[in-house]
VOTOR-300361 format. One record per atom (N, C-alpha, C): residue in one letter; x, y, z. Coordinates in steps of 0.05 Angstrom, whole numbers, plus 5000, padded with zeros to 4 digits. Example, Ala and Ser with C-alpha at 12.3 -4.5 7.8 and 13.67 -1.06 7.14 Angstrom:
<rs>
+---------+------+------+------+
| residuo |   xx |   yy |   zz |
+---------+------+------+------+
|       a | 5264 | 4886 | 5156 |
|       a | 5246 | 4910 | 5156 |
|       a | 5264 | 4934 | 5156 |
|       s | 5257 | 4955 | 5142 |
|       s | 5273 | 4979 | 5143 |
|       s | 5258 | 5001 | 5157 |
+---------+------+------+------+
</rs>
This chain:
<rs>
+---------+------+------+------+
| residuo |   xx |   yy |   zz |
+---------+------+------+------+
|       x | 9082 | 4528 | 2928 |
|       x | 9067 | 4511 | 2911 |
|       x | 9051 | 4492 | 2929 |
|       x | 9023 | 4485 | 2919 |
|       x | 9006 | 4471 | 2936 |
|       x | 8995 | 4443 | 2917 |
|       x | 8995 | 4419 | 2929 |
|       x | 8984 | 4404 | 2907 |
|       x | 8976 | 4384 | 2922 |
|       x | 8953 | 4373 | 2919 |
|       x | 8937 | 4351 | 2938 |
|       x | 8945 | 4329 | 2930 |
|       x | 8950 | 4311 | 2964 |
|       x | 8963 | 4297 | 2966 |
|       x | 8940 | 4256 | 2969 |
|       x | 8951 | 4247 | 2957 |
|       x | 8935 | 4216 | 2957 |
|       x | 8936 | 4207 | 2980 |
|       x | 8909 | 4202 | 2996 |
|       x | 8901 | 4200 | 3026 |
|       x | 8908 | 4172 | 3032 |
|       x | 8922 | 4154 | 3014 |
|       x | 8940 | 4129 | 3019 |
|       x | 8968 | 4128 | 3017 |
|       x | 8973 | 4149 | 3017 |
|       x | 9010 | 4149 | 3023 |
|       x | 9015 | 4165 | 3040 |
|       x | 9037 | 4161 | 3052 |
|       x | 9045 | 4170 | 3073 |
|       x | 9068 | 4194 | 3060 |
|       x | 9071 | 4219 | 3069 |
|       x | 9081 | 4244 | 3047 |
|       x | 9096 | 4255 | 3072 |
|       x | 9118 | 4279 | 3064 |
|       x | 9133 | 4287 | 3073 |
|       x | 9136 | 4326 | 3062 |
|       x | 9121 | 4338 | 3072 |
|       x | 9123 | 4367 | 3059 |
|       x | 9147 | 4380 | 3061 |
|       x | 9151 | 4395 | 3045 |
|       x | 9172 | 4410 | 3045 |
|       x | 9164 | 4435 | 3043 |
|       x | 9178 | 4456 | 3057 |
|       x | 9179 | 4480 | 3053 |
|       x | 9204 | 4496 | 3051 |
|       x | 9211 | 4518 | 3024 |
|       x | 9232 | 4531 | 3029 |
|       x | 9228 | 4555 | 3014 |
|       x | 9245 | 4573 | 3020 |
|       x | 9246 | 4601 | 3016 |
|       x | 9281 | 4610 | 3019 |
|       x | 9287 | 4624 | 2997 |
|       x | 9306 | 4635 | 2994 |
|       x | 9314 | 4656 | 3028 |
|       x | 9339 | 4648 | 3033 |
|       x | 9335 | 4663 | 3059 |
|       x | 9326 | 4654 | 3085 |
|       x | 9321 | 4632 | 3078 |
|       x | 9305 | 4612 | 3098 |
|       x | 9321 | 4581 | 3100 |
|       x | 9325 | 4565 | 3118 |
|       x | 9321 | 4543 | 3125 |
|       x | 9301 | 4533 | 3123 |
|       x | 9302 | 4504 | 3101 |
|       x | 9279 | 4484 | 3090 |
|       x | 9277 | 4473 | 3108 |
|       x | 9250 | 4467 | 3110 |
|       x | 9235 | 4458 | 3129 |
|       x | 9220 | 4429 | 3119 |
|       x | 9213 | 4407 | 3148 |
|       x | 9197 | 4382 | 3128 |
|       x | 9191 | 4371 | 3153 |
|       x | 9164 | 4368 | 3142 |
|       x | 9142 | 4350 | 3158 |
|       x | 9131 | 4322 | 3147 |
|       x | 9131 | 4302 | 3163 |
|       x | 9113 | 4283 | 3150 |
|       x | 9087 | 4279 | 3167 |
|       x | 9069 | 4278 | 3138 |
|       x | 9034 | 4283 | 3143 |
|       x | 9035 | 4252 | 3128 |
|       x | 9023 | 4233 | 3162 |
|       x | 9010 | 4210 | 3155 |
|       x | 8977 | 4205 | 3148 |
|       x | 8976 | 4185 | 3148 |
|       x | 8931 | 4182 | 3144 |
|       x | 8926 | 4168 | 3162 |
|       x | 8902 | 4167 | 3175 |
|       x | 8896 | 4164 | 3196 |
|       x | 8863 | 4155 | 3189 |
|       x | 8851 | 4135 | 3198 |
|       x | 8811 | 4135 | 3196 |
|       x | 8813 | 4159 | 3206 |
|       x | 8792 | 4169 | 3177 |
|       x | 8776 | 4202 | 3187 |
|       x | 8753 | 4186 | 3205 |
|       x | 8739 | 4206 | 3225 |
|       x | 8715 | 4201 | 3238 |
|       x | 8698 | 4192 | 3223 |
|       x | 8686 | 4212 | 3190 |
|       x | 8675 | 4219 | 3172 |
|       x | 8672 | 4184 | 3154 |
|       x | 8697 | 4178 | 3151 |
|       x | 8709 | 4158 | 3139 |
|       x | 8695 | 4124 | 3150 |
|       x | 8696 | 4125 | 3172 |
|       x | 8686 | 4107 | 3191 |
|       x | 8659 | 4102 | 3192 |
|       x | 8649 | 4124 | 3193 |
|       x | 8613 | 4125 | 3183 |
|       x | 8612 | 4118 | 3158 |
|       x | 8618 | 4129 | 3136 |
|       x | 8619 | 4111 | 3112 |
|       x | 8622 | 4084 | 3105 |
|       x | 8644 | 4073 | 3117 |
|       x | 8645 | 4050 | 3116 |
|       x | 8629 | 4041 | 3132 |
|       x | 8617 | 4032 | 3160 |
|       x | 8602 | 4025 | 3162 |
|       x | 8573 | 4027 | 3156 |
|       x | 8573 | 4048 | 3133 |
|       x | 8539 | 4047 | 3124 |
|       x | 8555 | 4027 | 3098 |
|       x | 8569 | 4027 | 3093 |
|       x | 8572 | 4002 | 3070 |
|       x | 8568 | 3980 | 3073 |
|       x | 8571 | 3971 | 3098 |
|       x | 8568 | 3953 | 3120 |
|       x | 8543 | 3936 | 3115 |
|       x | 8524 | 3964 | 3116 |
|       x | 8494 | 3955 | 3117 |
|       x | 8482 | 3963 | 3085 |
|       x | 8490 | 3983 | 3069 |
|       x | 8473 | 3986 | 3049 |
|       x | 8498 | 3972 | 3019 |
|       x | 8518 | 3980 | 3023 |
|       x | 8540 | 3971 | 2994 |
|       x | 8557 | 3948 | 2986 |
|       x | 8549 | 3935 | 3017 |
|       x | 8567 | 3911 | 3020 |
|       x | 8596 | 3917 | 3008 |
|       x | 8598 | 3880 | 3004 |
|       x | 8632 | 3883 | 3005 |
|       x | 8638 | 3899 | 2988 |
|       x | 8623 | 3915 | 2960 |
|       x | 8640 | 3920 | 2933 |
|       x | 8643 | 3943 | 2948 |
|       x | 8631 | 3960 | 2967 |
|       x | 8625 | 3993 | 2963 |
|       x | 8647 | 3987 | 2985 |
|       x | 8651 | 3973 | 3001 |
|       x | 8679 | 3965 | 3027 |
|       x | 8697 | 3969 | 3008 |
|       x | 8702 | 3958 | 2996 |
|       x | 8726 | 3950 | 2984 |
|       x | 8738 | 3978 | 2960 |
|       x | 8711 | 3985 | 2947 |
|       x | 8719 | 4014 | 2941 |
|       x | 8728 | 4035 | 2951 |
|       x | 8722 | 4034 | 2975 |
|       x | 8728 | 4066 | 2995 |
|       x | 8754 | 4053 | 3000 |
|       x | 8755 | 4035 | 3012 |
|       x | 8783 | 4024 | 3017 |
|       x | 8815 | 4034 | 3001 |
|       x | 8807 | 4023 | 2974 |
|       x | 8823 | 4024 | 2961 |
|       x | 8829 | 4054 | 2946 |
|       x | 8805 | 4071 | 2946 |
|       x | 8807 | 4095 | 2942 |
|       x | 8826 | 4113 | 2964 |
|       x | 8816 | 4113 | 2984 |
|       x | 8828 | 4119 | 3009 |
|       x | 8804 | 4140 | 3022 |
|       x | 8776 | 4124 | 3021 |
|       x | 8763 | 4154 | 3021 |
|       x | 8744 | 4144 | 3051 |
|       x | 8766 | 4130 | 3060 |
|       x | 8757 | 4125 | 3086 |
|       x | 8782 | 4133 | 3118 |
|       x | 8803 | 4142 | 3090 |
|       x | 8824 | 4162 | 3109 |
|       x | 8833 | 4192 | 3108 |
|       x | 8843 | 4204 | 3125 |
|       x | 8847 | 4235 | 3132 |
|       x | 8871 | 4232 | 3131 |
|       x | 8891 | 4258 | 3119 |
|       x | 8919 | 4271 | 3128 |
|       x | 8917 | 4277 | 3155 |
|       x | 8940 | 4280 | 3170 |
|       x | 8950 | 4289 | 3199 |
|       x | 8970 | 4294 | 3196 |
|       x | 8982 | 4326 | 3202 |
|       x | 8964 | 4346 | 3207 |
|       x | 8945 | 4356 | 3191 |
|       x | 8926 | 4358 | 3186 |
|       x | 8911 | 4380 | 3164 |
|       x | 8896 | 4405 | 3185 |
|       x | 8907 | 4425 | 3175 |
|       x | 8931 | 4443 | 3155 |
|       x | 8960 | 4439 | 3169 |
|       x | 8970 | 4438 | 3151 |
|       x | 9006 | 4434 | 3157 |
|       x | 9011 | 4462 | 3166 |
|       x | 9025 | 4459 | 3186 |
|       x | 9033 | 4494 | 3194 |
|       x | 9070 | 4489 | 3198 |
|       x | 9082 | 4498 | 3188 |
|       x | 9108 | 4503 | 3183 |
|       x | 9118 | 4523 | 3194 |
|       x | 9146 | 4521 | 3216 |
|       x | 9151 | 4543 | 3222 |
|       x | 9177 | 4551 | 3209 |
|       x | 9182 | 4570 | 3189 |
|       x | 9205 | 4580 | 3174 |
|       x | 9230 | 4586 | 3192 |
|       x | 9255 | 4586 | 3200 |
|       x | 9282 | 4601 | 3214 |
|       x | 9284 | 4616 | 3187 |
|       x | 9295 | 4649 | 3198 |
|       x | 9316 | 4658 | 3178 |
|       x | 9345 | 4656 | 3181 |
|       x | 9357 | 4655 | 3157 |
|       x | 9370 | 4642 | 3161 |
|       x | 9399 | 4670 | 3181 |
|       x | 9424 | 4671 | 3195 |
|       x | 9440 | 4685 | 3193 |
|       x | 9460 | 4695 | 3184 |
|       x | 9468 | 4712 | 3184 |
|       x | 9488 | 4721 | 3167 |
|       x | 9518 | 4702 | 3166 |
|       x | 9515 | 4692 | 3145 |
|       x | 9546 | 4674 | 3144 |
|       x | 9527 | 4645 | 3146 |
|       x | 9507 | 4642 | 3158 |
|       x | 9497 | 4611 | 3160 |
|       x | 9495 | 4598 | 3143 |
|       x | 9499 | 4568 | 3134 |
|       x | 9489 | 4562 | 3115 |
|       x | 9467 | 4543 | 3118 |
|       x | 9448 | 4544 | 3091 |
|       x | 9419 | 4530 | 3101 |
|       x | 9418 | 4505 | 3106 |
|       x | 9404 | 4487 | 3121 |
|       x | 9400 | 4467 | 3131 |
|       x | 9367 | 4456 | 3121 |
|       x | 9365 | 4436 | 3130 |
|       x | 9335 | 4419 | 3132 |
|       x | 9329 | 4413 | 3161 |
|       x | 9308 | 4428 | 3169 |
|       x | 9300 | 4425 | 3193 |
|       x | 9267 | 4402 | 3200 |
|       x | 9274 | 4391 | 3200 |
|       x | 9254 | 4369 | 3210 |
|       x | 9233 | 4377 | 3240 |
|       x | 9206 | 4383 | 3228 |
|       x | 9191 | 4399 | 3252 |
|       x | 9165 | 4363 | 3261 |
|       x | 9164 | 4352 | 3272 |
|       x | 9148 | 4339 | 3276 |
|       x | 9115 | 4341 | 3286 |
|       x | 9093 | 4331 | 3274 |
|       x | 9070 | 4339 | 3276 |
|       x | 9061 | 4338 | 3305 |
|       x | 9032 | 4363 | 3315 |
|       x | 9025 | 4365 | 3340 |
|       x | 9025 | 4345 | 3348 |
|       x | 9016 | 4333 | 3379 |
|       x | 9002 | 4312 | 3384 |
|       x | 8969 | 4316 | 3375 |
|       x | 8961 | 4303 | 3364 |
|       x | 8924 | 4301 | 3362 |
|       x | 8916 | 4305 | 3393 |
|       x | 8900 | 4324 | 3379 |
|       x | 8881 | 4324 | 3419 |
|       x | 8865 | 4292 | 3414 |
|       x | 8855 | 4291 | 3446 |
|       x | 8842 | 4269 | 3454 |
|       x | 8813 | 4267 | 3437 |
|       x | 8798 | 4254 | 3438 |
|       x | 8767 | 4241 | 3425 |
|       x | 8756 | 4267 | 3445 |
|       x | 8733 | 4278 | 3429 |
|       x | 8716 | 4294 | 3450 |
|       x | 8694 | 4276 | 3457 |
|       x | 8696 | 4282 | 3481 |
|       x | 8672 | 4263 | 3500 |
|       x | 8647 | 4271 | 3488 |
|       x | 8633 | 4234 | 3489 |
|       x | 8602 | 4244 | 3480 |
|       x | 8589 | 4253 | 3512 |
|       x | 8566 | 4270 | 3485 |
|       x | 8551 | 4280 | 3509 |
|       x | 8529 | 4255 | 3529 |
|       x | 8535 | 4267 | 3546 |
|       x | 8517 | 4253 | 3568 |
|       x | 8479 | 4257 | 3556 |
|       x | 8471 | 4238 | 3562 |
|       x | 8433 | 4235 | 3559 |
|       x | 8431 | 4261 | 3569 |
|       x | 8413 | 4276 | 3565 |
|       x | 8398 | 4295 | 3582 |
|       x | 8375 | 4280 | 3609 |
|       x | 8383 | 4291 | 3629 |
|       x | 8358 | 4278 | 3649 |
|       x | 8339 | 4292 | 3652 |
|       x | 8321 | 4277 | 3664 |
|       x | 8292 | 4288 | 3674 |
|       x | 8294 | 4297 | 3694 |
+---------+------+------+------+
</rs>
């Protein structure tokens, strides 16, 4: 089951399957890049109300990880199932801006 999640709370996925060990991740929010540009054109064109809207909407933050990737165990014979707690990648680093082009 899939159901989108409010980009102001901090969530905890679950995954399970008969046969399988449940699995759970927590996907925090984070300033999207995307998000940042927004608000600062509110900055200049929406002032405080359109600030204060994205804000509170949350439409100035991202999930992390997005996409959640879950890795299932099956389970063994005689085992019994557990909750396995997988913690998110590290984020890669900022990609470097590009340098001016020279003459």
């Amino acid at each position: 089951m899939f159901r989108a999640l409010d980009a102001r709370v901090r969530t905890i996925v679950t995954a399970s399957k008969p046969g399988y060990h449940t699995v759970e991740m927590p996907v925090a929010t984070r300033l999207a890049s995307a998000g940042a540009a927004g608000f600062a054109g509110n900055v200049l064109l929406g002032g405080v109300v359109g600030m204060a809207v994205d804000a509170a909407s949350g439409a100035t933050l991202e999930h992390y990880p997005n996409p959640v990737m879950l890795t299932m165990m099956p389970l063994r014979r005689g085992e019994k199932p557990r909750v396995l707690k997988q913690e998110p990648p590290i984020p890669p680093p900022p990609a470097p801006e590009a340098a001016p082009p020279q003459s």
